[in-house]
PASE-204622 format. One record per residue: residue number from 1; residue in one letter; x, y, z of N, C-alpha, C in turn. Coordinates in steps of 0.1 Angstrom, whole numbers. Atoms other than C-alpha are relative to their C-alpha. Example, Ala and Ser with C-alpha at 12.3 -4.5 7.8 and 13.67 -1.06 7.14 Angstrom:
REM PASE-204622
REC doba mardren   n.x   n.y   n.z  ca.x  ca.y  ca.z   c.x   c.y   c.z
REC    1       a     9   -12     0   123   -45    78     9    12     0
REC    2       s    -9   -11     0   137   -11    71    -8    11     8
//
This chain:
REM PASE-204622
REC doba mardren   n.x   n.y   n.z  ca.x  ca.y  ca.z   c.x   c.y   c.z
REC    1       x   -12    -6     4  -433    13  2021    -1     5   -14
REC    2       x     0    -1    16  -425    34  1989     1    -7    -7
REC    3       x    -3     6    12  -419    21  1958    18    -1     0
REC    4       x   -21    -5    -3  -383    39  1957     8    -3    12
REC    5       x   -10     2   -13  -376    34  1991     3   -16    -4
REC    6       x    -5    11     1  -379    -3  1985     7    -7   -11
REC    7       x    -9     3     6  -360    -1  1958    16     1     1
REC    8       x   -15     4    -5  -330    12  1972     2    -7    10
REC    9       x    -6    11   -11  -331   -10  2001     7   -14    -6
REC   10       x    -1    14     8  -332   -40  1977    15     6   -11
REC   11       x   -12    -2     5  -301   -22  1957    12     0     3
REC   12       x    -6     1    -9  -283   -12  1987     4   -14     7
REC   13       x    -4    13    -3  -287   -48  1999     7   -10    -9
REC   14       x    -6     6    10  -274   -63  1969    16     4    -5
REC   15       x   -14    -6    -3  -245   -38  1968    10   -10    14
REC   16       x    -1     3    -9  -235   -52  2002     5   -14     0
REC   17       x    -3    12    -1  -237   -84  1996     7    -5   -12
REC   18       x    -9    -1    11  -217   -81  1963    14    -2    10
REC   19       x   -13    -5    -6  -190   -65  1984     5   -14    15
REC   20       x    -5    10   -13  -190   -93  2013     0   -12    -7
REC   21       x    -5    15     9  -192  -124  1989     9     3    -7
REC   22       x   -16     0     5  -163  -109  1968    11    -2    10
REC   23       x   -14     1    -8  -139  -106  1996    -5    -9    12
REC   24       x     2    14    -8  -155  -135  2018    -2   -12    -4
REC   25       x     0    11     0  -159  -162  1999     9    -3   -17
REC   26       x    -7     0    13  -149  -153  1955    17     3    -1
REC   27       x   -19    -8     2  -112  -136  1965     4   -16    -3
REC   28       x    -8    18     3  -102  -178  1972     1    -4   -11
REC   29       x    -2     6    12  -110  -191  1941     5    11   -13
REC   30       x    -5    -7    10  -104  -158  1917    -1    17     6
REC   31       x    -2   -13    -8   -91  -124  1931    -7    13   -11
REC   32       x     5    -8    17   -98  -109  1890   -17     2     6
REC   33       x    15    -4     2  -135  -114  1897    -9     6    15
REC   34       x     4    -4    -9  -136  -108  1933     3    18    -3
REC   35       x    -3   -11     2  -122   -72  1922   -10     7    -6
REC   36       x     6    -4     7  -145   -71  1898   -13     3     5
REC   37       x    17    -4    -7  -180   -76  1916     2    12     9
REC   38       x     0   -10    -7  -163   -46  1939    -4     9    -8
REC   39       x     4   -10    13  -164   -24  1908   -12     1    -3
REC   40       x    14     3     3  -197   -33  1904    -7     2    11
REC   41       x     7    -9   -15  -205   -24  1942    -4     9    -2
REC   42       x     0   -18    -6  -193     9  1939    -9     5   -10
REC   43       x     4   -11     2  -211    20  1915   -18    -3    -1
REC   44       x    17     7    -8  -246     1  1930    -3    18     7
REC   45       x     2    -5    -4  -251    30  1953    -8    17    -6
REC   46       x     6   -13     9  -249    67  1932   -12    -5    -4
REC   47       x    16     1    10  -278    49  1909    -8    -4    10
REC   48       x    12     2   -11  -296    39  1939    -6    13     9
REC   49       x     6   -12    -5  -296    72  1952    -7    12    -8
REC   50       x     3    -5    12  -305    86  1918   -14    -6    -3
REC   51       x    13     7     3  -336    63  1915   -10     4    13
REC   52       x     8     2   -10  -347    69  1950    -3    15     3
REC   53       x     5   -10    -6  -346   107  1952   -10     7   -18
REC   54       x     9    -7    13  -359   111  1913   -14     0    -3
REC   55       x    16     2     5  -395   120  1900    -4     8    13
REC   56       x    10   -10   -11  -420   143  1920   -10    -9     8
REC   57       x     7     4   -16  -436   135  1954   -14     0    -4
REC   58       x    10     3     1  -471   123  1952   -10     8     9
//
């Protein structure tokens, strides 16, 4: 596997799992920070799609 590809898989999965431990397990104890790792989801993705299609094809 590429380099890039397996970097946005590994970004995308981290996005993901941001988004499902804030609102499955962080909202109980603090809603402020479960809100906050969403914010920090969203903007996982654009830069992963930005790293994965940048630089010229080998």
């Amino acid at each position: 596997m590429r380099r890039r590809t397996r970097t946005y898989l590994i970004m995308m999965g981290c996005c993901l799992a941001l988004f499902v431990g804030a609102w499955a397990v962080v909202v109980r104890f603090s809603p402020l920070a479960a809100v906050l790792m969403s914010v920090v989801a969203a903007v996982i993705p654009p830069i992963a799609v930005i790293i994965a299609n940048g630089g010229r094809e080998r």
